[in-house]
C-alpha positions as CSV (number, residue, x, y, z in Angstrom):
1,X,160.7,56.1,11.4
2,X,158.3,53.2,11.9
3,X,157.4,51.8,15.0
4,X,154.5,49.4,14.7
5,X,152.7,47.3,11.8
6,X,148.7,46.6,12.0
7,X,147.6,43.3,10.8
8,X,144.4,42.8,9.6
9,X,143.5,39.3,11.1
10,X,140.8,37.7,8.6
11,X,142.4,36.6,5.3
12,X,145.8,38.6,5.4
13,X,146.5,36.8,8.8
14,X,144.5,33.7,8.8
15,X,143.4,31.6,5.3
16,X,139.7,32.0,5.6
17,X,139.2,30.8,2.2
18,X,137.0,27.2,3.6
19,X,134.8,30.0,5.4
20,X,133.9,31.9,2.1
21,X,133.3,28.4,0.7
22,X,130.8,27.5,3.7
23,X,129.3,30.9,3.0
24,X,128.5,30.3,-0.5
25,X,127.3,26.9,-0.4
26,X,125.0,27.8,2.4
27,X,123.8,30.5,0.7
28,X,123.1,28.1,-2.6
29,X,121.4,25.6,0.0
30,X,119.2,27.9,1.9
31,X,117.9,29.1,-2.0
32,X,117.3,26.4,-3.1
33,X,115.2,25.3,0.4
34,X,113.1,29.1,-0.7
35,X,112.4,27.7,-4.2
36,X,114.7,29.7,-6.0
37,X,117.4,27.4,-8.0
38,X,120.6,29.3,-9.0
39,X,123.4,27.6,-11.2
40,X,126.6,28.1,-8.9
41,X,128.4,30.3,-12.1
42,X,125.7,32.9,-11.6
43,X,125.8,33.2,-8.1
44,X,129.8,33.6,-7.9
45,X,129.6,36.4,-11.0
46,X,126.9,38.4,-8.9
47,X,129.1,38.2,-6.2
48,X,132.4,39.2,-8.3
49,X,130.4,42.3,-9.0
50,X,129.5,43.3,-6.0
51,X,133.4,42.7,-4.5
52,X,135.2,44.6,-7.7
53,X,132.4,47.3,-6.5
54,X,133.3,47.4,-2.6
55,X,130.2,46.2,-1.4
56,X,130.8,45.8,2.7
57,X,128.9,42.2,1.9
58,X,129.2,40.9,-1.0
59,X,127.7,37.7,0.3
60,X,124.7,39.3,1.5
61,X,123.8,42.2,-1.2
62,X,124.3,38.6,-3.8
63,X,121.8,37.1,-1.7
64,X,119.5,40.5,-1.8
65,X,119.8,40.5,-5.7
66,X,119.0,37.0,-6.1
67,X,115.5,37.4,-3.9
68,X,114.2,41.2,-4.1
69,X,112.0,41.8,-3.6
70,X,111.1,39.7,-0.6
71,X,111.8,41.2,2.0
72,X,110.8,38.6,4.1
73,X,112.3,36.6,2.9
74,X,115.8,38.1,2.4
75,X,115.5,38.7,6.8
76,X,114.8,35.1,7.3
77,X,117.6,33.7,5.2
78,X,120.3,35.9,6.5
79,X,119.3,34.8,10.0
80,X,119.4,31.4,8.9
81,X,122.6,31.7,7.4
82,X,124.6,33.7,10.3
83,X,122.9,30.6,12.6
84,X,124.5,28.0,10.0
85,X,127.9,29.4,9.6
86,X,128.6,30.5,13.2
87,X,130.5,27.5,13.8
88,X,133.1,28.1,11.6
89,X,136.5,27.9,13.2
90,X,140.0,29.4,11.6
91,X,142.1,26.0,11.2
92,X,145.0,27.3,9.4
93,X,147.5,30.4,9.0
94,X,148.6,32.0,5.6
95,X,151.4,30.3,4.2
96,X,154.3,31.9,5.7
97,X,152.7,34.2,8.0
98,X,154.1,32.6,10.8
99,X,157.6,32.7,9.8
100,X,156.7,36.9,8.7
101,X,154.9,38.1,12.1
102,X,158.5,36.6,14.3
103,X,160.8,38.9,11.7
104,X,158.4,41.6,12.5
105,X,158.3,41.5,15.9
106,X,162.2,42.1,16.0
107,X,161.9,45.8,14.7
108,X,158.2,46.5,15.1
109,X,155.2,46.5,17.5
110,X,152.6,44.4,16.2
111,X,149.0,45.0,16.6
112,X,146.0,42.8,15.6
113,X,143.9,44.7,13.6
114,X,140.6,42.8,12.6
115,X,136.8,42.9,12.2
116,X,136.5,39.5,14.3
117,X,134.6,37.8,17.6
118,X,137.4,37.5,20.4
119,X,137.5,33.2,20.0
120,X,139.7,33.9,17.1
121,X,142.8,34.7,19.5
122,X,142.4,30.9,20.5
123,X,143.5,29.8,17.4
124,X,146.2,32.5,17.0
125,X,147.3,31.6,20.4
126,X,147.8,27.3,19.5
127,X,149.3,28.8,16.4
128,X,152.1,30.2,18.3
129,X,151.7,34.0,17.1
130,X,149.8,36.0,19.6
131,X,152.6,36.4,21.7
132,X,154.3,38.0,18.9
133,X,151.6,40.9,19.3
134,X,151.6,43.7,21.5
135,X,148.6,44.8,21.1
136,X,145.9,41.7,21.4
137,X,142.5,42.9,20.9
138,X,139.9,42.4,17.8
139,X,136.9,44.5,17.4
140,X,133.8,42.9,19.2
141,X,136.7,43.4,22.6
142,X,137.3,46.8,21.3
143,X,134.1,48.0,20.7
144,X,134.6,49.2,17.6
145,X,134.8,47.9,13.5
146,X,136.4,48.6,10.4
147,X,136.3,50.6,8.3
148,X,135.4,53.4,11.7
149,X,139.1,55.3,11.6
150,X,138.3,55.4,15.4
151,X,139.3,51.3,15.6
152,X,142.6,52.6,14.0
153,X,143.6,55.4,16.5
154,X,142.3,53.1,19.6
155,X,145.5,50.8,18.5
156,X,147.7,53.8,17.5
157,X,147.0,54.9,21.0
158,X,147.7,51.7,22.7
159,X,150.4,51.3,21.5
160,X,151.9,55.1,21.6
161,X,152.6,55.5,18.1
162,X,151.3,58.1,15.6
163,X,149.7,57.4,11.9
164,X,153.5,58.4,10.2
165,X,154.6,56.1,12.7
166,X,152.9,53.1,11.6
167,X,151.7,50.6,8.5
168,X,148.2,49.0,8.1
169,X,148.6,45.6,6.4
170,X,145.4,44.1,4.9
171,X,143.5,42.5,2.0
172,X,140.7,44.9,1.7
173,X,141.0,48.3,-0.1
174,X,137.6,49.6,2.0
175,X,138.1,48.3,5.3
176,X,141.7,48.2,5.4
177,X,143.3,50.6,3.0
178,X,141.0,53.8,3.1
179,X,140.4,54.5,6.7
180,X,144.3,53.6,7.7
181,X,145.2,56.2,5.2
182,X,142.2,58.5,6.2
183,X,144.1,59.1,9.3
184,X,147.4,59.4,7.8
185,X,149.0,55.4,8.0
186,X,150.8,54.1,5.7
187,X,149.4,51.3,4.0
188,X,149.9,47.3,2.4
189,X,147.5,45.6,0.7
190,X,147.8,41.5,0.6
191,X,146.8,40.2,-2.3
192,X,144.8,37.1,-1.2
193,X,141.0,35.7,-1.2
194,X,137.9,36.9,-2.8
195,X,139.0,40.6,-2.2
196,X,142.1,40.9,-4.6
197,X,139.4,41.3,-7.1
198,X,138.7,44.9,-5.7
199,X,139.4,47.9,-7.8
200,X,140.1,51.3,-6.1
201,X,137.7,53.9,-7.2
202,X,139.9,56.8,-6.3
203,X,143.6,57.5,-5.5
204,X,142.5,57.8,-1.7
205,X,142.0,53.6,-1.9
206,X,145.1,52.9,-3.8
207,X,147.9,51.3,-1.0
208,X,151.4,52.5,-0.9
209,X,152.7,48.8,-1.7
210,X,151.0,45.8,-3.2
211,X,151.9,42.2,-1.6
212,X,151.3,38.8,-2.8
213,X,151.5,37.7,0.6
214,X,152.1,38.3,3.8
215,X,155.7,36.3,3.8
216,X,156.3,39.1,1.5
217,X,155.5,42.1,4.0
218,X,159.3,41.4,6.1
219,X,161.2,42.4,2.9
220,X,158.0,45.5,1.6
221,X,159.0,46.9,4.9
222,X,162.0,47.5,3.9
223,X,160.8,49.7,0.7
224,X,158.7,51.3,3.0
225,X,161.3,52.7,5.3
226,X,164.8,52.1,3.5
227,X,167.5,51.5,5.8
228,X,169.6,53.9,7.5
């Protein structure tokens, strides 16, 4: 029987897609400050590659690709680029998330499970779905990131459940999918973002169920665990 659903925060949780947008037109800027013009088209196919490949960051092996092999260079861009992004702040939740993380929490414990700095609970918080959450943390208050299996167990343990126990819901096939089912969770992948384009390069990446959404996840529970 299940007892709890993980929810991957960034993109499955919370629309990130004005971040990736920031990202990429910094990215163009800060190229074309070093000299090196590049037509928007070819920058977003390098990075396509790189995501249907599971590159961790897409974003910065792109920005590698386009400058090798300067070295220098490559440090001194990515700094300036983690300075001129940090700003960013989540304004908005996934279309019907909201509505999907209240049916939950009648029949599940819900965890946060995301790769993000502890501000984003602010947001989550005026967006009136942390409280739906038992368990509250993100990585930089756990210590610990995806795709490590140990951030999985930390929240299995919190929470008392074990990996048959429980479903990891996210949009990424290397940082969501494989490790939850490396320790034996089921898994949902969410359709949405940059990272739909990923392609699983073995059976071990490939998700139980495959949402277009995470309004959808209320009703793929129930394919998940039919009811008694």
């Amino acid at each position: 029987m299940l007892k709890a659903v993980l929810i991957d925060v960034g993109g499955t949780l919370v629309d990130d897609h004005d971040f990736y947008e920031l990202a990429d037109r910094l990215v163009l800027e800060l190229l074309a400050e070093s000299g090196r013009l590049i037509p928007r088209e070819e920058y977003e196919r390098v990075v396509q590659g790189f995501i249907v490949r599971l590159y961790p960051n897409p974003c910065r092996a792109a920005l590698w690709h386009l400058l090798k092999p300067d070295l220098e260079g490559f440090r001194r861009l990515q700094e300036e680029l983690q300075r001129r992004s940090s700003g960013w702040k989540a304004e908005r939740l996934q279309p019907g998330a909201r509505e999907a993380i209240v049916a939950l929490s009648e029949h599940y414990k819900l965890a946060l499970a995301g790769n993000q700095p502890a501000t984003i609970k602010e947001f989550l918080r005026a967006s009136g779905v942390l409280e739906y959450f038992h368990f509250q943390l993100v990585s930089e208050e756990m210590g610990v990131t995806k795709p490590d299996p140990v951030f999985f167990q930390i929240i299995l343990d919190s929470l008392g459940a074990e990996p048959k126990e429980a479903v990891m819901v996210g949009d990424r096939l290397d940082y969501d999918i494989f490790p939850a089912k490396l320790i034996g969770l089921r898994t949902v992948r969410v359709l949405v973002g940059p990272y739909a384009a990923q392609e699983p390069p073995a059976p071990a990446y490939e998700p139980e169920l495959t949402i277009p959404s995470l309004g959808e996840l209320p009703e793929a529970m129930g394919r998940l665990e039919p009811a008694q």
